[in-house]
Backbone as JSON, one array per atom type, in Angstrom:
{
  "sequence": "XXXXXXXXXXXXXXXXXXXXXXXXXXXXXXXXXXXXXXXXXXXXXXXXXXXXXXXXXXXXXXXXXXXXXXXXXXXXXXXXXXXXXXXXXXXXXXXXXXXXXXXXXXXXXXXXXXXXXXXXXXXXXXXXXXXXXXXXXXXXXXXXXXXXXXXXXXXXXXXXXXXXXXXXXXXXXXXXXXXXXXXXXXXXXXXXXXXXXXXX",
  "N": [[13.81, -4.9, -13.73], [13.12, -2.12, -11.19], [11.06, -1.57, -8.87], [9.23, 0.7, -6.67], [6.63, 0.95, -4.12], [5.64, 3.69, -2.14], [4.5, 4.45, 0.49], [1.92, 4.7, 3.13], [0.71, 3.43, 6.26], [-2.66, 0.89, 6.28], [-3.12, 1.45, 3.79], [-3.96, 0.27, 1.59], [-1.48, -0.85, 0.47], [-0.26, -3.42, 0.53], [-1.87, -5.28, -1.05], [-1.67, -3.41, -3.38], [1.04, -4.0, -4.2], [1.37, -7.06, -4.1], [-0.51, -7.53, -6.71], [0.61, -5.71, -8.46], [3.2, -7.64, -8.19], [2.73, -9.46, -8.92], [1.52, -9.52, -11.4], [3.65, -8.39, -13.13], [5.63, -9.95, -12.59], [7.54, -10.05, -10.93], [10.15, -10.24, -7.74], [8.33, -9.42, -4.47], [8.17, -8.38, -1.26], [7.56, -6.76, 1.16], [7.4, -4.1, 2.95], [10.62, -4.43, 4.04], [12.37, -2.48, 5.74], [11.11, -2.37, 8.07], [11.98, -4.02, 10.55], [14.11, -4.99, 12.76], [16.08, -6.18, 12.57], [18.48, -5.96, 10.2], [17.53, -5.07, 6.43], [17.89, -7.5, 3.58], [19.95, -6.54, 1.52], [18.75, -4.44, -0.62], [19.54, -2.67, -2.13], [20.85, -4.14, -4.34], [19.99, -5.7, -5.61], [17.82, -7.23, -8.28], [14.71, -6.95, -10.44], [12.72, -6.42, -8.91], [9.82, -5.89, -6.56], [9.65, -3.54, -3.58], [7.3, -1.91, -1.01], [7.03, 0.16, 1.35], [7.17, 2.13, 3.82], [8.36, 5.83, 4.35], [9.39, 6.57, 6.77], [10.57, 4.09, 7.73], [12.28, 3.53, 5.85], [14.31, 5.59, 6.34], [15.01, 5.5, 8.78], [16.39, 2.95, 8.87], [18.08, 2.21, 6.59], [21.28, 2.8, 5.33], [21.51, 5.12, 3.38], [20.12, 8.55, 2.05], [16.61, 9.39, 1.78], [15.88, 10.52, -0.78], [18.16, 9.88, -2.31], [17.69, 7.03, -1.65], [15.45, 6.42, -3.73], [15.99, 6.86, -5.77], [17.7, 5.12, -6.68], [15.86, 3.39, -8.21], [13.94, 2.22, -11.02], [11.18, 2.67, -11.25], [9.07, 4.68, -8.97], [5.67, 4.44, -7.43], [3.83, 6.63, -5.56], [1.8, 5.98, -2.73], [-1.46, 7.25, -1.57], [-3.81, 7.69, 0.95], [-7.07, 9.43, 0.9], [-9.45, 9.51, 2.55], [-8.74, 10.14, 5.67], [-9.5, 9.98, 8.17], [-10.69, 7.18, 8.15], [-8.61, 5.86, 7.3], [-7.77, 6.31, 9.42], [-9.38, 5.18, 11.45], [-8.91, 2.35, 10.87], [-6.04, 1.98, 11.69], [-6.03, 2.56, 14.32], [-7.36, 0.68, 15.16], [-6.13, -1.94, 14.43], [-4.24, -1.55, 16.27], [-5.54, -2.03, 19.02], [-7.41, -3.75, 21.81], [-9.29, -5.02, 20.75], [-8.56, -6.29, 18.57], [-6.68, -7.66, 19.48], [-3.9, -10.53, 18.8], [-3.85, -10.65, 16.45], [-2.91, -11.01, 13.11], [-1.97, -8.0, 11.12], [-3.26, -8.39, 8.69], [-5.8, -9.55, 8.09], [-8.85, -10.16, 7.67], [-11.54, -8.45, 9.43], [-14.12, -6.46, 11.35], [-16.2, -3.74, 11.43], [-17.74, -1.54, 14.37], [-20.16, 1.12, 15.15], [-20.19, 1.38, 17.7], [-17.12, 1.13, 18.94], [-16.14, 2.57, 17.32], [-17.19, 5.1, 18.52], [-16.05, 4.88, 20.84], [-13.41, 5.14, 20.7], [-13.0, 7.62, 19.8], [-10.99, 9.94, 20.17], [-8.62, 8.87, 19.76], [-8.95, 8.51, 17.47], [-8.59, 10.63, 16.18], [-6.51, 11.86, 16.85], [-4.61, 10.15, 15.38], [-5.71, 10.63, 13.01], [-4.31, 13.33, 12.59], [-2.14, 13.04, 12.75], [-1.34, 10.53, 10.44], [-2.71, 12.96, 8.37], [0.4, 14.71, 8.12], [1.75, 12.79, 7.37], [1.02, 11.74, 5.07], [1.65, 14.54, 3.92], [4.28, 14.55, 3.5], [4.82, 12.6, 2.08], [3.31, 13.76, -0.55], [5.17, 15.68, -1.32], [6.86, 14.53, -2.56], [9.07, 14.56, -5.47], [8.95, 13.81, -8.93], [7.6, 11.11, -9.44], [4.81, 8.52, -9.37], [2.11, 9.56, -9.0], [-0.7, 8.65, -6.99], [-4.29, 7.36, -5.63], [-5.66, 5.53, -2.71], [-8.32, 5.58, -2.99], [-9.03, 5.7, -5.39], [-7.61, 3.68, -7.07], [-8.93, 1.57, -5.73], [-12.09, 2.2, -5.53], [-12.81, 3.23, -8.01], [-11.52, 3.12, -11.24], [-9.4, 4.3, -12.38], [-6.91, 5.15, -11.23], [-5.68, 2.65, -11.86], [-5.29, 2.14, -14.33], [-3.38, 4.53, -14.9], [-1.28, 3.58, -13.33], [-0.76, 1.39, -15.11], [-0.27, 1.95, -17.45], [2.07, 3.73, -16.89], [3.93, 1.6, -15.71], [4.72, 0.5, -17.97], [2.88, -1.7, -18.79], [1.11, -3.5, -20.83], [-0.8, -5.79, -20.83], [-3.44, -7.53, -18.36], [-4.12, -9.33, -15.63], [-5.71, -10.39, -13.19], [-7.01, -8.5, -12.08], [-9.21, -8.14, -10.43], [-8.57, -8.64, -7.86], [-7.69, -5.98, -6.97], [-10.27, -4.95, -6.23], [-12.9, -3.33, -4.57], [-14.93, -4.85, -2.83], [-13.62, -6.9, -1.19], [-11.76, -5.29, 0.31], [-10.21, -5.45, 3.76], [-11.95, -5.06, 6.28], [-14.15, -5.96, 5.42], [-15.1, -7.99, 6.7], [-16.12, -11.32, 6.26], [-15.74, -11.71, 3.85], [-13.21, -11.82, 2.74], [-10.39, -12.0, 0.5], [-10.43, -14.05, -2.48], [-8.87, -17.03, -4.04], [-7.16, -16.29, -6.99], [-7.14, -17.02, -10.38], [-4.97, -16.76, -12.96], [-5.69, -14.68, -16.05], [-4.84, -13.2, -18.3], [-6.0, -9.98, -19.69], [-6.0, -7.33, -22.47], [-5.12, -4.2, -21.69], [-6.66, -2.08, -22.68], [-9.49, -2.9, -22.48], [-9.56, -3.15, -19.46]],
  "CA": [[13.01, -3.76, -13.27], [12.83, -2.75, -9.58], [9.67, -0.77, -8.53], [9.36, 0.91, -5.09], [5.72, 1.88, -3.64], [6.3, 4.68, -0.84], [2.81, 4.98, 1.17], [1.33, 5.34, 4.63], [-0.16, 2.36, 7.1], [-3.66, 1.08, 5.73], [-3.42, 1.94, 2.81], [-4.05, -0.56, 0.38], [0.04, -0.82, 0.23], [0.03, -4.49, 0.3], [-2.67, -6.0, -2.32], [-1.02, -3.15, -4.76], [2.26, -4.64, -4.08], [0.62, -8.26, -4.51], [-0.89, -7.36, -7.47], [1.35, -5.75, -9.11], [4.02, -8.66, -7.95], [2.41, -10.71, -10.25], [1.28, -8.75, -13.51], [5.35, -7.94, -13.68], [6.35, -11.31, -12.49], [8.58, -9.65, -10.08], [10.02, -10.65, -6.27], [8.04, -8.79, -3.69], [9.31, -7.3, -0.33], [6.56, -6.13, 1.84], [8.22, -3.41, 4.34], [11.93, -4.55, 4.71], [13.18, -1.59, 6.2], [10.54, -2.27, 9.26], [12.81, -4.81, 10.73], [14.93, -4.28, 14.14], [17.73, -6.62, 11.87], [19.55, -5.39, 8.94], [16.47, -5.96, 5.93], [17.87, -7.21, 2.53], [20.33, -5.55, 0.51], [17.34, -4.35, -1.55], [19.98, -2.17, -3.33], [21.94, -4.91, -5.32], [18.46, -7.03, -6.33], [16.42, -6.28, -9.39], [13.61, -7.83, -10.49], [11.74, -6.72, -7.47], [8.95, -4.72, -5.99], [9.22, -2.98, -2.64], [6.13, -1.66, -0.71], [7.4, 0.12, 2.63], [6.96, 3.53, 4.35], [9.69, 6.59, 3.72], [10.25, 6.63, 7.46], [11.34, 3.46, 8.13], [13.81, 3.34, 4.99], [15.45, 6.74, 6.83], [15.4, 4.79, 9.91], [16.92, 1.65, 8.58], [19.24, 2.76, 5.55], [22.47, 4.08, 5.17], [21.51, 6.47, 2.98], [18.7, 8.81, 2.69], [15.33, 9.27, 0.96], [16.0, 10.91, -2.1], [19.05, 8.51, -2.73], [17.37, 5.54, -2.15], [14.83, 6.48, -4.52], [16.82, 7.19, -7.28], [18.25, 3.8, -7.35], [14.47, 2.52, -8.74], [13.68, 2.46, -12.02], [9.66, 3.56, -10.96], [8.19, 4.85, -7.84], [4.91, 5.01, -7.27], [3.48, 7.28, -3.96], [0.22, 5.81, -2.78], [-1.8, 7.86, 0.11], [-5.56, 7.79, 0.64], [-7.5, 10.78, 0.81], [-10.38, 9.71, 3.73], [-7.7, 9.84, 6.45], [-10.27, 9.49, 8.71], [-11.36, 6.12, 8.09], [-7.68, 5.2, 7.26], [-7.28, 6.57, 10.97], [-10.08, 4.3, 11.91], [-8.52, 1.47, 10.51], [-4.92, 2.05, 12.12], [-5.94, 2.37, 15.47], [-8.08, -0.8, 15.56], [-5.09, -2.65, 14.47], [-3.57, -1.7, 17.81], [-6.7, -2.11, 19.7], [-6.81, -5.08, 22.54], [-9.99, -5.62, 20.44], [-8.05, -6.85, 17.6], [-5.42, -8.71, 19.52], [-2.69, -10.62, 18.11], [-4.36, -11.47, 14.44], [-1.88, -10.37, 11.76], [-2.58, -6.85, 10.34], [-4.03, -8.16, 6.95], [-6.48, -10.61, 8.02], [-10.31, -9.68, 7.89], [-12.19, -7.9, 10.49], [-15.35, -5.61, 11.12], [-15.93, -2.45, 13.48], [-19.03, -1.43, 14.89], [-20.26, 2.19, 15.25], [-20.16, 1.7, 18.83], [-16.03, 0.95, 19.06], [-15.58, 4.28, 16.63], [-17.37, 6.39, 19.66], [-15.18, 4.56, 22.02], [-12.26, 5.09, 20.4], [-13.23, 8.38, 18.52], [-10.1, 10.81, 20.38], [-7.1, 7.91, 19.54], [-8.87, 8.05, 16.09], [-8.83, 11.9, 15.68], [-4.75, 11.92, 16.77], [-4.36, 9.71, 14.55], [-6.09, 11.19, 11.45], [-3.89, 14.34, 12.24], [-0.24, 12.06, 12.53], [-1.35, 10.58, 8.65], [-2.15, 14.26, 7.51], [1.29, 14.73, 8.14], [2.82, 11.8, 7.12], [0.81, 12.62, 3.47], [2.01, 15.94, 2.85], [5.7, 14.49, 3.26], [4.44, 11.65, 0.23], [2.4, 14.37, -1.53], [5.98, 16.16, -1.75], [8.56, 13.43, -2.98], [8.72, 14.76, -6.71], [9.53, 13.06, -9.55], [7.06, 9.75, -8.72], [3.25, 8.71, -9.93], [1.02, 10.13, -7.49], [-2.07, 7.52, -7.22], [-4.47, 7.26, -4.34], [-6.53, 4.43, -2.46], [-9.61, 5.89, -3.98], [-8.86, 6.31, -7.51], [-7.63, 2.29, -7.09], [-9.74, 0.66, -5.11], [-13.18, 2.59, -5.0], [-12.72, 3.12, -9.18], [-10.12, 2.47, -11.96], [-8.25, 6.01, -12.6], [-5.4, 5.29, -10.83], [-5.19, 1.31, -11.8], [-4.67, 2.6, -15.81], [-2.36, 5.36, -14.7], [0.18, 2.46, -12.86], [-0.48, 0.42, -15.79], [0.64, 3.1, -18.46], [3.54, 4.05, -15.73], [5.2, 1.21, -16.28], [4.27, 0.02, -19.07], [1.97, -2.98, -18.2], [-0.57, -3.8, -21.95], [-1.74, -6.88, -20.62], [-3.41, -7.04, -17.32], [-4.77, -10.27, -15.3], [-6.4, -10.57, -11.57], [-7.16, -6.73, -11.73], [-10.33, -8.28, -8.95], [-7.1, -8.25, -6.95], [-7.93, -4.4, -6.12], [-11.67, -4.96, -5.93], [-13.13, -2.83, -3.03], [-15.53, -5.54, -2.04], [-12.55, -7.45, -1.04], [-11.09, -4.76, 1.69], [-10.25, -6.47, 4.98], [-12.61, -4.21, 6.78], [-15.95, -6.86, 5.09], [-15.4, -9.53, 7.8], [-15.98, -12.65, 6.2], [-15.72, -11.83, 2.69], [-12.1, -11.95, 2.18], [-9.68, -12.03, -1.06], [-10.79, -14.96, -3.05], [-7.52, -16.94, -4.8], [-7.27, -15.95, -8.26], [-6.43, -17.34, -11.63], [-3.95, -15.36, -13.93], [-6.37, -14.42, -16.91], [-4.37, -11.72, -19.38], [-6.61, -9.15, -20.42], [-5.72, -6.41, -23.07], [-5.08, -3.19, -20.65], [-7.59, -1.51, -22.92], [-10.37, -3.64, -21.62], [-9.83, -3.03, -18.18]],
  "C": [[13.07, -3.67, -11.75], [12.0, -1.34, -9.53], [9.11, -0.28, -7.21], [7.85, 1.53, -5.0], [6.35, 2.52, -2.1], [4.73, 4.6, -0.43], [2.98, 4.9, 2.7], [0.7, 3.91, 4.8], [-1.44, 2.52, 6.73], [-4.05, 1.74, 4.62], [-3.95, 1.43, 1.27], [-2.25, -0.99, 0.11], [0.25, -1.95, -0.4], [-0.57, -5.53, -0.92], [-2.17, -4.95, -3.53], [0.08, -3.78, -4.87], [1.99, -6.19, -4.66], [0.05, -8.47, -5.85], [0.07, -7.63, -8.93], [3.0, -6.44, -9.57], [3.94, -9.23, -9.3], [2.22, -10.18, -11.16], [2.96, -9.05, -13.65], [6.17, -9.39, -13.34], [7.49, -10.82, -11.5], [8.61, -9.79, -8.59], [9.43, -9.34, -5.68], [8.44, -8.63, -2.63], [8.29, -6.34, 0.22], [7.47, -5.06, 2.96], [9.62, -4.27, 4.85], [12.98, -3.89, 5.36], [12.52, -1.93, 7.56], [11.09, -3.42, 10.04], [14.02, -4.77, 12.02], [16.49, -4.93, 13.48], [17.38, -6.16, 10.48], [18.17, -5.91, 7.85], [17.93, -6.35, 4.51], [18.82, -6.48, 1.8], [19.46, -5.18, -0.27], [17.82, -3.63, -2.62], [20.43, -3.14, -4.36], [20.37, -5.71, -5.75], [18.25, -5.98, -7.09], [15.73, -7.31, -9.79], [12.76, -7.75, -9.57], [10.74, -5.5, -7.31], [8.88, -4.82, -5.08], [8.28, -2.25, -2.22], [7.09, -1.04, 0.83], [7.21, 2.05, 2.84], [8.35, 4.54, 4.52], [10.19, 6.51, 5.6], [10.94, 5.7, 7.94], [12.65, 3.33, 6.84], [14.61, 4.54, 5.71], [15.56, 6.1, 7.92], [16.74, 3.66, 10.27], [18.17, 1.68, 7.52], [19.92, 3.64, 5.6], [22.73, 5.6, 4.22], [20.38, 7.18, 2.64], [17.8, 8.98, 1.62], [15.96, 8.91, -0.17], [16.85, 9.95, -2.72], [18.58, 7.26, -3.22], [16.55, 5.27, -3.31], [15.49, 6.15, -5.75], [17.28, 5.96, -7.88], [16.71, 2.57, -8.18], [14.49, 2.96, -9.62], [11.84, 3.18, -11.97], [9.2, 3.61, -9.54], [6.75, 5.2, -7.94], [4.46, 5.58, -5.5], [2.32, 6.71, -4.09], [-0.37, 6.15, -1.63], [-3.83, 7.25, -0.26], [-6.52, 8.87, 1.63], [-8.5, 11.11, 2.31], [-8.93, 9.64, 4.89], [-8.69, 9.55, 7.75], [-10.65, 7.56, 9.0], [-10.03, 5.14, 8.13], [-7.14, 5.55, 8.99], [-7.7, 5.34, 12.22], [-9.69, 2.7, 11.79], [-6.82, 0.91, 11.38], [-5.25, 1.51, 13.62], [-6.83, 1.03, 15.55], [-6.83, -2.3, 15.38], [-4.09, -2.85, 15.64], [-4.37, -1.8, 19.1], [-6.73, -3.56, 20.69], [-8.62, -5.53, 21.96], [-9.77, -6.49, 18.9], [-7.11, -7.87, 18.23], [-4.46, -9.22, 19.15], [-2.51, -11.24, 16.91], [-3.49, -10.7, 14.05], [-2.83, -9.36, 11.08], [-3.6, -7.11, 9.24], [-4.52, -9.8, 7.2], [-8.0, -9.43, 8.35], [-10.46, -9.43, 8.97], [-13.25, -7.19, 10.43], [-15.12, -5.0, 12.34], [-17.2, -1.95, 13.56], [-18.92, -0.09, 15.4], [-19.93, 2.34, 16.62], [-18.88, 1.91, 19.26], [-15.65, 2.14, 18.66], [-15.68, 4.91, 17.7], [-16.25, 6.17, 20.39], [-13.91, 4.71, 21.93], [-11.62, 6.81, 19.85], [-11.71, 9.19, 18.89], [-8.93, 10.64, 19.83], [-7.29, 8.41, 17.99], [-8.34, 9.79, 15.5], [-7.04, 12.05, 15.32], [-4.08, 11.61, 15.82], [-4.76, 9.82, 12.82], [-5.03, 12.35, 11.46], [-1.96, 14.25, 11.73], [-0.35, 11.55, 10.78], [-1.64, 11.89, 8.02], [-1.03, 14.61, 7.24], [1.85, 14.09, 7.59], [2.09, 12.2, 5.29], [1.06, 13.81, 3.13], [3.49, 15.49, 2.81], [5.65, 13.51, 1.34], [3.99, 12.27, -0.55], [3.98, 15.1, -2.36], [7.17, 16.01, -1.92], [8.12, 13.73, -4.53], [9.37, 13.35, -7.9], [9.06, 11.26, -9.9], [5.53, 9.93, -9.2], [3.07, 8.64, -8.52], [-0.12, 9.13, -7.71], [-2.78, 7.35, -5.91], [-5.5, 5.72, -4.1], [-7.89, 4.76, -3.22], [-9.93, 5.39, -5.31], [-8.18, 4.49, -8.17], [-8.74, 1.23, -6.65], [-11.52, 0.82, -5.56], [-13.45, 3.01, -7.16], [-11.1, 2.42, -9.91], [-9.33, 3.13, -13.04], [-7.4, 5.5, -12.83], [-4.48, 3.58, -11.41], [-4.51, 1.35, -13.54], [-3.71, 3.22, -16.05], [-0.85, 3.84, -14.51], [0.51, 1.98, -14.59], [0.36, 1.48, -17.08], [1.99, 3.45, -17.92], [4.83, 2.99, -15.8], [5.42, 0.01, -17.17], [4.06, -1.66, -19.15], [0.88, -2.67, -19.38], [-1.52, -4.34, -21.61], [-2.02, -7.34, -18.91], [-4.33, -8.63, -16.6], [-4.97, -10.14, -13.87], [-6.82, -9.11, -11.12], [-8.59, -7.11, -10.55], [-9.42, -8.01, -8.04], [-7.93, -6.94, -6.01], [-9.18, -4.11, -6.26], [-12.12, -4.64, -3.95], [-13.62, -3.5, -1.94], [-14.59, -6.43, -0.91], [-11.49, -6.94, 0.24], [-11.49, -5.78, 2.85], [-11.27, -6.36, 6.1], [-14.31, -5.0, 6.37], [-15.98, -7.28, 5.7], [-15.1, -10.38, 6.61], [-15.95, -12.53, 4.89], [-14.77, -12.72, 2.06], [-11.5, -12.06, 0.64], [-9.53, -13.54, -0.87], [-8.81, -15.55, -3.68], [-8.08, -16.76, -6.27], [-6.71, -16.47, -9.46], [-6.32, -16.14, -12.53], [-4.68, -15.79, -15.25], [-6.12, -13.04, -17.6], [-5.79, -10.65, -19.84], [-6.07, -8.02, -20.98], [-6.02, -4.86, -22.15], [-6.71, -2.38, -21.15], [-9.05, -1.9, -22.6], [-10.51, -3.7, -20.23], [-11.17, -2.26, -17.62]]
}
């Protein structure tokens, strides 16, 4: 099987990728197109799930979108709808109040940093509008959003029907409490516990 998510920065990209790594038992491949060297033949592997954004694969690959797509047996698109908040989230990542912690480690933001920040954040809600109407209009692909995963469990039945996933274990995985955005909560480790999809 090889399984490509297409999405946008902050998006949940990586714990679906993680997730769904493991249900399918398949190698993962966080953004290998984002890479200044060569990522991966990622065409000749199978058995894998990629997670990476459509502009760096046109950046990075010899050949373009639509192509690369095609060579996957399932894409899913994954955007998320507050762009706002996913705006809020972006720019703090480049913030000299974040520093040089790795993207996907816990943090917290304080109403006061939003004001201080609010203009970077606005730019930046209007650069992901954009970048989601290009993902809203890659056809042919399950549409699924951070919401409809994270915040309920729509979109987590949809995947699982998509590609055809019965039995389903660590689905806490995409538990909201769990965003990086709690501080000190963080994602717990998890034991692999099958459950019948219909039970989810």
């Amino acid at each position: 099987m090889r399984l490509l998510i297409l999405t946008h920065e902050r998006s949940g990209g990586m714990s679906l990728l993680n997730w769904l790594g493991r249900e399918l038992g398949l190698n993962s491949y966080h953004e290998p197109f984002n890479n200044p060297i060569k990522p991966l033949d990622i065409l000749t592997l199978d058995n894998i799930i990629v997670k990476d954004f459509p502009h760096h694969i046109e950046d990075m690959c010899t050949m373009g979108l639509t192509e690369f797509i095609s060579t996957f047996d399932y894409v899913i698109v994954l955007t998320r709808k507050n762009t706002y908040e996913t705006a809020i989230s972006s720019i703090f990542m480049g913030s000299k109040e974040r520093g040089t912690e790795h993207a996907h480690t816990i943090y917290t933001i304080n109403e006061e940093w939003i004001k201080k920040y609010e203009s970077a954040i606005l730019i930046k809600q209007k650069e992901l509008d954009d970048k989601i109407k290009i993902l809203k209009n890659i056809p042919n692909v399950l549409q699924v959003t951070y919401e409809n995963i994270y915040e309920n469990t729509d979109d987590i039945i949809k995947i699982c029907q998509y590609v055809g996933l019965q039995f389903v274990g660590n689905k806490d995985m995409l538990n909201n409490k769990y965003r990086l955005r709690n501080g000190k909560i963080g994602v717990p480790k998890f034991h692999h516990h099958k459950r019948y999809i219909g039970l989810i």
